[in-house]
Each structure stands twice: as C-alpha cells, then as structure tokens.
Steps between C-alpha positions, in 0.01 A plus 500: 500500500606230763604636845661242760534646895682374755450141377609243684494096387629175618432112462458408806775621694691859512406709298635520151447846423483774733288769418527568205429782305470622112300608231478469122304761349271430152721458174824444668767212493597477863745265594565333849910415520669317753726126567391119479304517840385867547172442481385552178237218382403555879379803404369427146354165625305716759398762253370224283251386801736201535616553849282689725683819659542449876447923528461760280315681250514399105322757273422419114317870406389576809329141580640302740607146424701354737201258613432384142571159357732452203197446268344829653800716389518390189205583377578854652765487250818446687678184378863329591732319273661315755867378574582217255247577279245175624371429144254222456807209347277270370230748357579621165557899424151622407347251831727728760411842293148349509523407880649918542127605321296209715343777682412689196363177292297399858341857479430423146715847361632342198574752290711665799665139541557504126675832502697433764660161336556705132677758734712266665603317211564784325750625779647108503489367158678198611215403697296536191762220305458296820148532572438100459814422689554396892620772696714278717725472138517865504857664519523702843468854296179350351372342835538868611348651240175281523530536905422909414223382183265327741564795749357729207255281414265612809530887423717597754541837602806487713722185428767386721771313429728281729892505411372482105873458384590207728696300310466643161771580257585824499338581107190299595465745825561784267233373307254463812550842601457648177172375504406615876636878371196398234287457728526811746479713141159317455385615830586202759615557807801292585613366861874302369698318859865421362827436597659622191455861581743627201226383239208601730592810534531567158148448455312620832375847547578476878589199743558384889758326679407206676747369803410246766133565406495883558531769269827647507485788241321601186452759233512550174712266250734722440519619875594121555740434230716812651448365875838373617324255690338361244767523270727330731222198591347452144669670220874384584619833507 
C-alpha cells in the first residue's frame, strides 16, 4: 500500500535520513522501531507531507506523493497522529473530533462525518462522557485517545502514529493498543513509530529498525522479537 525508496530528508542541513527504504502492504500493522533521535517523526513527518523529502520516491498505491501538501495526503487517506498527541486544549472534545471531519463537513458528506464520530465514540466511550469538556483537562491516556478520534474522523485509510505510548501508563497503553489491534481487524492499515518495541511488537504484523536515520534491519514481528540485536537494543534481553 505505501512504498518509500531511497528517501532521503533534512531541515536544512545534513540529511536526517538517508535513503530510506520500506513498505507496508494493505491491512497490515507495520511498525517502525528505533531510539529517541533515530529518525522516526522525520520520517512520519515527511510521509505526512510535513517535511518535503530532499530525494526519493514515496508511493501510496502506486501514486506518488512525495510532492503533495499535508492537506493533499489526507484526503488520499493517509493521516498522522503525531508525537504528543497536539490536541486542540482549549476546544472541547466533540470541536477537535469535529475539526478531524472538517474536510468531510466542508465537502458537505454528513452522514459519512456522522458515522465516523458514532464509530469513534463507540471505540472511546470516555470521549463520549467528555464530549462537552476541554481537551486540555483531559488525562494523558484520554488526550491520546482523542489525538487517534480526530485522526479517524477524516476516513483514513492508513493511520500513523508517532510514539502513541509516550508517556502513558502502562494499562492505559494496553488499552491504546487494544484498540489499534481493532482497527487492523476492521481493515486499516497501520504505520505505529515506537520506542517501546516489547508492546509494539506484540501487536505489528511486521516492523523496521531505524538507526541514525537508515534502516538497519526488518522482517516480520516475530523475526524481530528473536533478533539478538534487537533483543539486546529494545527488548532488554
């Protein structure tokens, strides 16, 4: 489904990545692991048309997209839940889930706006009992949770997700993940960079290793959770 080759980004100066190159195929929860620094929301940042790629070739079915704005990609139905979730504080609940659907309400497709909001308040009910309530006086697990509602909200196809269990309790990122495995079984496709490979794993289908903005590695998740390397860097083994 989304192909990246030999992609290479930077802001400004060196390059940050260094050609990079993977692929997440349609209906799969691929994850992208590596350290504080590897490169990660460089690479999901650029994905999401935030940073332009310096070289390279980014494929979303066949099309590519490395040219596109943010705004453009979205609506091609690839949408990021960044790093530190970057909810709307003052806004209450239902105005971020309602800024998620803006492009749906602008193109007047209400009913698919409505559908999406009873589907993701049916996957967060606690968004439902805080609907009226300002999401800056949301708990982080919540803040999370409504970070990944008004992703859904735009009828993604592929959703990514930067370091989604930063700072979360370890039940509350049991929780989140439970819900991704949801997701993929509904027929998303899932693109999940973490740190916390041991619970990443657990979940993903398949995965990368990210070092010093290359790709050092990949395979399946069970390939990876058997790699001494990888055991050895991320699993404390």
């Amino acid at each position: 489904m989304l192909e990246l080759s030999q992609v290479c980004a930077s802001y400004g100066g060196p390059d940050v990545l260094e050609d990079v190159s993977f692929r997440v195929p349609q209906g799969a929860v691929c994850c992208l692991l590596g350290a504080n620094g590897a490169g990660k929301s460089t690479t999901m940042r650029t994905l999401a048309g935030l940073l332009r790629p310096v070289r390279g070739s980014i494929r979303l079915e066949g099309e590519e997209i490395g040219s596109l704005t943010a705004e453009a990609i979205v609506a091609r139905g690839m949408v990021l839940v960044p790093e530190g979730r970057r909810v709307f504080t003052p806004l209450t609940v239902r105005d971020n889930l309602e800024m998620g659907g803006y492009r749906l309400l602008r193109a007047r497709r209400h009913a698919e706006f409505r559908r999406n909001l009873e589907h993701v308040l049916t996957l967060f009910p606690r968004l439902a009992e805080r609907a009226g309530q300002a999401a800056g006086t949301l708990s982080g697990g919540e803040q999370q949770m409504l970070a990944i509602g008004r992703a859904l909200m735009s009828s993604p196809r592929l959703l990514m997700l930067d370091e989604p269990s930063m700072g979360l309790a370890p039940l509350v990122v049991a929780d989140i993940f439970a819900t991704l495995r949801r997701l993929r079984d509904e027929g998303l496709t899932l693109l999940i960079a973490e740190q916390n490979a041991r619970v990443t794993l657990r979940s993903a289908d398949l995965g990368y290793v990210l070092q010093e903005g290359r790709i050092h590695g990949g395979g399946s998740a069970a390939e990876l959770r058997e790699d001494p390397s990888v055991q050895e860097a991320y699993l404390g083994v």
